[in-house]
C-alpha positions as CSV (number, residue, x, y, z in Angstrom):
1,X,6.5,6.3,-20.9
2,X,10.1,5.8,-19.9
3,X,11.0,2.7,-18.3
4,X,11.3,2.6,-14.4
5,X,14.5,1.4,-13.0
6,X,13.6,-0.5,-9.6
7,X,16.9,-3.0,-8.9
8,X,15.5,-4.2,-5.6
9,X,12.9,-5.7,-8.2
10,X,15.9,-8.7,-9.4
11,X,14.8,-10.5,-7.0
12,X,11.5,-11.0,-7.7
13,X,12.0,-11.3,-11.3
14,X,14.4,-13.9,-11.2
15,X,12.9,-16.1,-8.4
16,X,10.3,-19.0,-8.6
17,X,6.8,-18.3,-9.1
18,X,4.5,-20.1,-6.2
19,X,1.6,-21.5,-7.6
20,X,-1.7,-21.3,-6.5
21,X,-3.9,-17.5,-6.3
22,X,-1.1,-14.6,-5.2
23,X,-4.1,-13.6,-2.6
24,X,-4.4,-16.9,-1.0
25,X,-1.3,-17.6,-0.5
26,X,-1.4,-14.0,1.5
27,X,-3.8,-14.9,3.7
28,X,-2.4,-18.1,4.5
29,X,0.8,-16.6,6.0
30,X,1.2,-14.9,8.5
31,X,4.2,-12.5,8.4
32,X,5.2,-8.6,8.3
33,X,3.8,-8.0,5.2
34,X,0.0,-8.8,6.0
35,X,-1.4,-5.9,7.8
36,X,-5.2,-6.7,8.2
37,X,-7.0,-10.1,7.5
38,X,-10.6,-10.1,8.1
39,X,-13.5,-11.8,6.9
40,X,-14.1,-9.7,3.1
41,X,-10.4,-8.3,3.2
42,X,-6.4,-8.5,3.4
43,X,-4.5,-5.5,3.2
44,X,-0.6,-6.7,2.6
45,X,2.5,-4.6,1.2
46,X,4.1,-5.6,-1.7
47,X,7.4,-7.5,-0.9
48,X,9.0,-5.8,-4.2
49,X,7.2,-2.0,-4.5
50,X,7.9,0.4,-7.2
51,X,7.1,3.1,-4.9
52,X,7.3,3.3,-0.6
53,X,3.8,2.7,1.4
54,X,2.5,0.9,-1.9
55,X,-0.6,-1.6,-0.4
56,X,-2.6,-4.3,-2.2
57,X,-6.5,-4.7,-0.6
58,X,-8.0,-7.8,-1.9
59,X,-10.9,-9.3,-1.5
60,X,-10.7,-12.9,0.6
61,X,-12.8,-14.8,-1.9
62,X,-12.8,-15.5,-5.7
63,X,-14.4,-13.5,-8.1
64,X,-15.3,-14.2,-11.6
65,X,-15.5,-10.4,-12.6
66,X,-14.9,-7.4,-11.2
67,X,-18.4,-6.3,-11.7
């Protein structure tokens, strides 16, 4: 696999990681990136895609497994 060139990526690579759970911290914003937040779901784009209209759906609580 060749390696993808994504510049717009820097950003992200080179910035602070927030702590605490990526999906939490989603929900508790409220900004352009969240589309939907209901009561099983969030649907947000990804600040720093690879590819245009790429979406994350995650669930809104924890799970151990994905079973």
């Amino acid at each position: 696999m060749e390696t993808i060139w994504a510049p717009w990526r820097i950003e992200y690579i080179l910035d602070n990681k927030k702590e605490g759970c990526i999906f939490c911290n989603a929900l508790s914003k409220d900004d352009d990136l969240t589309l939907y937040k209901g009561d099983v779901t969030v649907v947000v784009m990804n600040k720093f895609p690879y590819v245009n209209g790429h979406l994350l759906v995650a669930p809104t609580r924890h799970f151990s497994t994905l079973d």
